[in-house]
VMD Tcl script that draws the C-alpha trace (Angstrom):
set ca {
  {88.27 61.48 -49.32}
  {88.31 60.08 -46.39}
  {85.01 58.59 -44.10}
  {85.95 61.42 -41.67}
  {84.71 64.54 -43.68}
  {81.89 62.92 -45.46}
  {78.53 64.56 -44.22}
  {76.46 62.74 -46.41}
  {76.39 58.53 -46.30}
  {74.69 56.09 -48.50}
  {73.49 53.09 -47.68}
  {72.74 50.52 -50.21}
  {71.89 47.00 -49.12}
  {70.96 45.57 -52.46}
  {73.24 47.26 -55.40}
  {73.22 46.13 -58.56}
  {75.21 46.34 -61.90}
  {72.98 48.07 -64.40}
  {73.30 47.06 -67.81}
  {71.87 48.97 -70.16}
  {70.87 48.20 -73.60}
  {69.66 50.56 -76.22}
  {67.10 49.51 -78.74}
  {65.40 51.36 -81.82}
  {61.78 50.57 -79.98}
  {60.89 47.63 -77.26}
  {58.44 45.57 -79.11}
  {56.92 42.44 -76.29}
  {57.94 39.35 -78.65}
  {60.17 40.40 -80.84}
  {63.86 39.53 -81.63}
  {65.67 43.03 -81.40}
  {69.35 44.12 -82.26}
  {70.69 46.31 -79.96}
  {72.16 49.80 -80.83}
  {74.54 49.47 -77.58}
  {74.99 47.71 -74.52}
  {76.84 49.29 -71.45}
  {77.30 48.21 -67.16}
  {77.26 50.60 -64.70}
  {77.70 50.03 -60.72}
  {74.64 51.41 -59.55}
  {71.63 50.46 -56.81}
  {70.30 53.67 -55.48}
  {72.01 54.46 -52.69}
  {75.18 54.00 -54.73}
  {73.45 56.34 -57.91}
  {72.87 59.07 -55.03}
  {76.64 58.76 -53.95}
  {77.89 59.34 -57.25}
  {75.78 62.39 -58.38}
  {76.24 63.71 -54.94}
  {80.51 63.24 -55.65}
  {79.86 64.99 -58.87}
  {78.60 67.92 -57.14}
  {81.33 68.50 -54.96}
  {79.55 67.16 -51.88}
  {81.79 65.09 -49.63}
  {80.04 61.33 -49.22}
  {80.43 58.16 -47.52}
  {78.81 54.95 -49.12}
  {77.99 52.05 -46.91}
  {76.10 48.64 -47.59}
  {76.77 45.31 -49.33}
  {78.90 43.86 -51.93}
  {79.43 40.86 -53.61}
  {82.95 40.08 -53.24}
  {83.10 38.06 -56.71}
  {82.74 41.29 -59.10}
  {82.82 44.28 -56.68}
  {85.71 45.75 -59.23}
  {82.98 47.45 -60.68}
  {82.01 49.25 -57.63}
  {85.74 49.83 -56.45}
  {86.53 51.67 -59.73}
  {83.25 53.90 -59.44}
  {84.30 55.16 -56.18}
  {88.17 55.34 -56.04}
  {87.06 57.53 -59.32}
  {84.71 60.23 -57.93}
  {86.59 60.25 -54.57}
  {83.55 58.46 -52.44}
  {84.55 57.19 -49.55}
  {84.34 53.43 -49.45}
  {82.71 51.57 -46.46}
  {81.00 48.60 -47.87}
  {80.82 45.20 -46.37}
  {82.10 42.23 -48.55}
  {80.42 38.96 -48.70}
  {80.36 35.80 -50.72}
  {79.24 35.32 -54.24}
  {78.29 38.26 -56.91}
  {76.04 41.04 -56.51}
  {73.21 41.05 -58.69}
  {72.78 42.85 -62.69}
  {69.77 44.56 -63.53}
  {68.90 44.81 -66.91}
  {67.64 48.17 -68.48}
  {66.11 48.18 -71.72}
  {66.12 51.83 -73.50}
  {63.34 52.39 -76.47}
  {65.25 54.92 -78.06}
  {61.95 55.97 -80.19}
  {59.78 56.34 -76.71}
  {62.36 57.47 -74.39}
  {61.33 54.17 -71.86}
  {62.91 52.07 -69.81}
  {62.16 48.47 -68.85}
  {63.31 47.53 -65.66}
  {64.06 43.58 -65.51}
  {65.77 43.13 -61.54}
  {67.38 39.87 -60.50}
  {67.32 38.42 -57.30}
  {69.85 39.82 -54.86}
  {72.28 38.54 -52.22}
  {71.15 37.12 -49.27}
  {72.77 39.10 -46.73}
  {74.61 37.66 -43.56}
  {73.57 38.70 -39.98}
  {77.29 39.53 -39.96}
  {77.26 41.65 -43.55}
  {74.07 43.97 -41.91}
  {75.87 44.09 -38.48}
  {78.92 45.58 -40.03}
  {76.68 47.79 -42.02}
  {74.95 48.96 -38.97}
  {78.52 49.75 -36.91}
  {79.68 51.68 -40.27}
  {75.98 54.20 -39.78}
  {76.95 54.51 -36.13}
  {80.37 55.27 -36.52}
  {80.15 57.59 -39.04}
  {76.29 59.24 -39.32}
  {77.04 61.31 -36.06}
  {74.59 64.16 -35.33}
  {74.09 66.52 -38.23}
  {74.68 63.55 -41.16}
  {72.48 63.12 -43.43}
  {71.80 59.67 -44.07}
  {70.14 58.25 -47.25}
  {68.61 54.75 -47.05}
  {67.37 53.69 -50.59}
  {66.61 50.74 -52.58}
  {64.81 47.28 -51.89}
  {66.13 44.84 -49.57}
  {67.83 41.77 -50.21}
  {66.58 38.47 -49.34}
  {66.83 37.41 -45.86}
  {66.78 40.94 -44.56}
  {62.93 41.54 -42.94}
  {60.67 44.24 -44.39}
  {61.35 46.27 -40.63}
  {64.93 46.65 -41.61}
  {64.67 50.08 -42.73}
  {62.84 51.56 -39.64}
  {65.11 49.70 -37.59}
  {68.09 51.24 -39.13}
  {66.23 54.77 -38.88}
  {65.09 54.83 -35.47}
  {69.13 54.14 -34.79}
  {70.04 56.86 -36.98}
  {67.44 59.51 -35.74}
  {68.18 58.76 -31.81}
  {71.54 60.45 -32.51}
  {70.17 63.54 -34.11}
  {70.75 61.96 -37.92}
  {68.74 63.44 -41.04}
  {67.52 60.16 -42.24}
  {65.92 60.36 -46.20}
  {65.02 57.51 -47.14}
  {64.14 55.97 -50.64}
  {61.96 52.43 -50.38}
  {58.78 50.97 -51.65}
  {56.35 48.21 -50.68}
  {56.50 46.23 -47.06}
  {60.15 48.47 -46.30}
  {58.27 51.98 -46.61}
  {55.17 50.80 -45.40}
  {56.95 49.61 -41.99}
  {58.87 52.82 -41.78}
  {56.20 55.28 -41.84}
  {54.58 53.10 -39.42}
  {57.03 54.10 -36.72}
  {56.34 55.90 -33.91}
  {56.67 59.78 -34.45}
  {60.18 60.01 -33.16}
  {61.54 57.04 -35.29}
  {60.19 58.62 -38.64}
  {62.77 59.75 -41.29}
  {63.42 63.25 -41.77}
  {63.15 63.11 -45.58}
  {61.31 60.74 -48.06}
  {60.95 60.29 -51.78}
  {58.07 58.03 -53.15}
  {57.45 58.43 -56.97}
  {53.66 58.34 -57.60}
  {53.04 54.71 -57.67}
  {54.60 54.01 -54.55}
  {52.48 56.75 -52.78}
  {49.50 55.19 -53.92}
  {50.34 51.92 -52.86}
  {51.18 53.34 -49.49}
  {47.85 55.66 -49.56}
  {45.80 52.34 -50.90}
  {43.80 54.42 -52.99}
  {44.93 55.85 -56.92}
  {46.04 59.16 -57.25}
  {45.28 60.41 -60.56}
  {45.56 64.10 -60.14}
  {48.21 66.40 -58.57}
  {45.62 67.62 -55.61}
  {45.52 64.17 -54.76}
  {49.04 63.54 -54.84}
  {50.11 66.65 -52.53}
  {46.64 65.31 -49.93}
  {48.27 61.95 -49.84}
  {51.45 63.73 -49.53}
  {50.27 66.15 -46.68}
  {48.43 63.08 -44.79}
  {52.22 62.10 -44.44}
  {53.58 65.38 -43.05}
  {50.82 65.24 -40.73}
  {52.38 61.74 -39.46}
  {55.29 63.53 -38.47}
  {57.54 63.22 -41.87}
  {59.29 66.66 -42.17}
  {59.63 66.91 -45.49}
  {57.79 64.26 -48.56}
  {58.68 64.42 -51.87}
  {56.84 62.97 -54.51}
  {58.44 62.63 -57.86}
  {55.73 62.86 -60.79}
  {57.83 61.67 -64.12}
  {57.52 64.25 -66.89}
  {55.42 66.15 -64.29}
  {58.47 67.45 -61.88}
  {57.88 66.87 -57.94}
  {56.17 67.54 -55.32}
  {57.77 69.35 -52.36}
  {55.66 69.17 -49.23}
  {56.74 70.81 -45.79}
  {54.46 72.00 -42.76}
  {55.13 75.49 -44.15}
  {54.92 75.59 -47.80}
  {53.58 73.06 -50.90}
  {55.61 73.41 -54.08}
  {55.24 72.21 -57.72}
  {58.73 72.30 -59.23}
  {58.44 71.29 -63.39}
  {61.38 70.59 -65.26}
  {62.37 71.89 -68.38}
  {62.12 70.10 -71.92}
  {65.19 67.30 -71.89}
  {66.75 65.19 -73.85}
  {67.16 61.69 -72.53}
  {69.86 60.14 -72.95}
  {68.80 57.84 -70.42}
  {66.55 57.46 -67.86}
  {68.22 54.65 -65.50}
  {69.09 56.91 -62.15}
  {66.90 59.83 -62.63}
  {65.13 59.59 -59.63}
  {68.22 58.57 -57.81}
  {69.78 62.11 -59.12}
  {66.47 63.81 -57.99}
  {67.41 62.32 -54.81}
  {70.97 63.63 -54.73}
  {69.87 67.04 -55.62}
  {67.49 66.93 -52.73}
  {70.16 65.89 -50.39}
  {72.59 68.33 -52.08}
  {70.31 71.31 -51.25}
  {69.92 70.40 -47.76}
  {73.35 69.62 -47.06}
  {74.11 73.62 -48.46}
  {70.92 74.64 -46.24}
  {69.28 76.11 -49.36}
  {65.62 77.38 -48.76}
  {62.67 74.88 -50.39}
  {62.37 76.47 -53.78}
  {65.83 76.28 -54.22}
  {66.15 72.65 -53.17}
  {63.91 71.94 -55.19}
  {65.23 73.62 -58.31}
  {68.00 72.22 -57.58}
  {66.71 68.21 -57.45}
  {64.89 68.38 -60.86}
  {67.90 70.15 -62.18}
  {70.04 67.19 -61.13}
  {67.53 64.83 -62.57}
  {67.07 66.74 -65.88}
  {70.98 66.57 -65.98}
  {71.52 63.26 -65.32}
  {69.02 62.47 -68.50}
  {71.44 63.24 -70.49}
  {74.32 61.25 -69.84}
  {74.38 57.48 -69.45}
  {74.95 55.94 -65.45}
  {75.03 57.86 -62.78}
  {76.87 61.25 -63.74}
  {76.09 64.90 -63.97}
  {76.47 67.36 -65.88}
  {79.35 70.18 -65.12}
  {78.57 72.25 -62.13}
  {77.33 75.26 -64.65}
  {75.51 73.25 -66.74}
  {73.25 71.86 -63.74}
  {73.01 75.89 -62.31}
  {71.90 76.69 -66.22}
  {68.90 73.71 -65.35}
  {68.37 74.85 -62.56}
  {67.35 78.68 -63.42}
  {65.45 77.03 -66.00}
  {63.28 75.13 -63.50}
  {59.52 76.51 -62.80}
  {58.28 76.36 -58.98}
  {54.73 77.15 -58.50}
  {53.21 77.39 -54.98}
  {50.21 75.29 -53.88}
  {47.33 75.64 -51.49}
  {48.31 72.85 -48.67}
  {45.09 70.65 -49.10}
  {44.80 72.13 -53.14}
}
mol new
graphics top color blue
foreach p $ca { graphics top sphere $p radius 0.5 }
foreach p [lrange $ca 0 end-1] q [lrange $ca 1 end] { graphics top cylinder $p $q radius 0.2 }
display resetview
């Protein structure tokens, strides 16, 4: 697929290899013996590229790589036809570890230190999103930042993007959301995704019921956000919108794993926008990809009728806007 017909890009300035290993049950200070071990390229923009290539959806994936093991990466997207526009630079790019308590169903996240990204490696990165998100792209900016980049780097990159009439969703936490929802009105993305925890460190308050979530949510909207998203675990997702509040809950899942489930959500919410569906269907169509994606290990879906099957399966309830 070539950069040219992708509608969708990725950007993913921190990647990582995810290695996952499986365990009977995480206990803190024990010595375990681990059912399997397996490495995935991932980082989220990267996780959103791949479920979004699954699905049929031409993409674009932009950001940095380690030139010392970026095989990983190469193989991931010559195989699910993603068009390739990463900047190499010296040295590897990081691993994540991802420990799996097969008896809870939890990961552990352990992430490594990153690259330290070249003015040249973000400049290139930078002429890639102007080259190729034109007006009517939809442009997903996820994942932390590697060292040396400031915390500003994501609103820089989105006021850029939305000048030129670009649907900008972005996935961050900490200092990187908190400076891009501090943008002016007109330099806001289109599109964000904040799980719970991230919300309430943006909100600076705990948010330990759903009407609280979708008020925290709406204060956003009311900023000038479009559309917030608020993924609640087990719980589904909030969909939030000047017009409508939605509740989508998943169905009961198996889980095979749960490294990349919110990256899938993310995919299905770009999915549905890039096919122009109406809210409830969007969103039907995110949890399905994340309910999918549970069962298989790395980033991958489900075939196209098993994630429709999810998706019918997939209860939306309507909300009062202020609950």
């Amino acid at each position: 697929m070539s950069l040219d017909s992708a509608r969708v890009v990725t950007c993913t300035l921190n990647p990582a290899l995810d290695q996952t290993v499986v365990l009977d049950a995480l206990v803190p200070g024990a010595v375990h013996r681990a059912r399997s071990v397996r490495s995935d390229a991932g980082g989220k923009g990267v996780n959103v590229a791949a479920c979004l290539a699954d699905w049929g959806v031409p993409v674009a994936a932009t950001g940095v790589l380690g030139q010392d093991n970026a095989a990983p990466f190469q193989a991931l997207m010559e195989a699910k036809g993603i068009a390739d526009a990463f900047a190499w630079i010296p040295g590897e790019t990081r691993t994540n570890l991802k420990l799996l308590d097969a008896q809870s169903g939890d990961t552990t996240d352990i992430n490594l230190p990153g690259l330290a990204v070249t003015a040249d490696a973000l400049v290139t990165v930078r002429a890639v999103l102007r080259s190729r998100a034109t007006e009517g792209t939809l442009a997903v900016l996820a994942g932390s930042l590697p060292g040396g980049l400031p915390a500003g780097t994501y609103a820089d990159l989105t006021a850029a993007l939305v000048a030129r009439g670009v649907r900008v969703i972005l996935d961050a936490s900490g200092p990187a959301l908190a400076a891009a929802l501090a943008a002016p009105a007109d330099a806001l993305p289109f599109a964000i995704k904040p799980n719970r925890h991230e919300l309430e460190e943006w909100a600076g308050r705990p948010l330990p019921t759903l009407a609280a979530v979708a008020a925290a949510a709406h204060d956003l909207r009311v900023r000038g956000i479009p559309l917030v998203v608020v993924s609640l675990g087990a719980e589904g997702a909030l969909f939030v919108t000047e017009a409508e509040t939605l509740h989508a809950l998943p169905p009961p899942t198996t889980i095979a794993s749960t490294v990349g489930a919110g990256d899938a959500l993310v995919a299905g919410l770009v999915a549905g926008l890039h096919a122009e569906l109406p809210l409830a269907d969007t969103a039907r169509l995110a949890l399905a990809f994340a309910a999918g994606k549970l069962g298989h290990a790395g980033a991958n879906l489900p075939p196209r009728e098993t994630v429709r099957a999810i998706a019918a399966t997939v209860r939306v309830e309507t909300l009062s806007p202020r609950m």
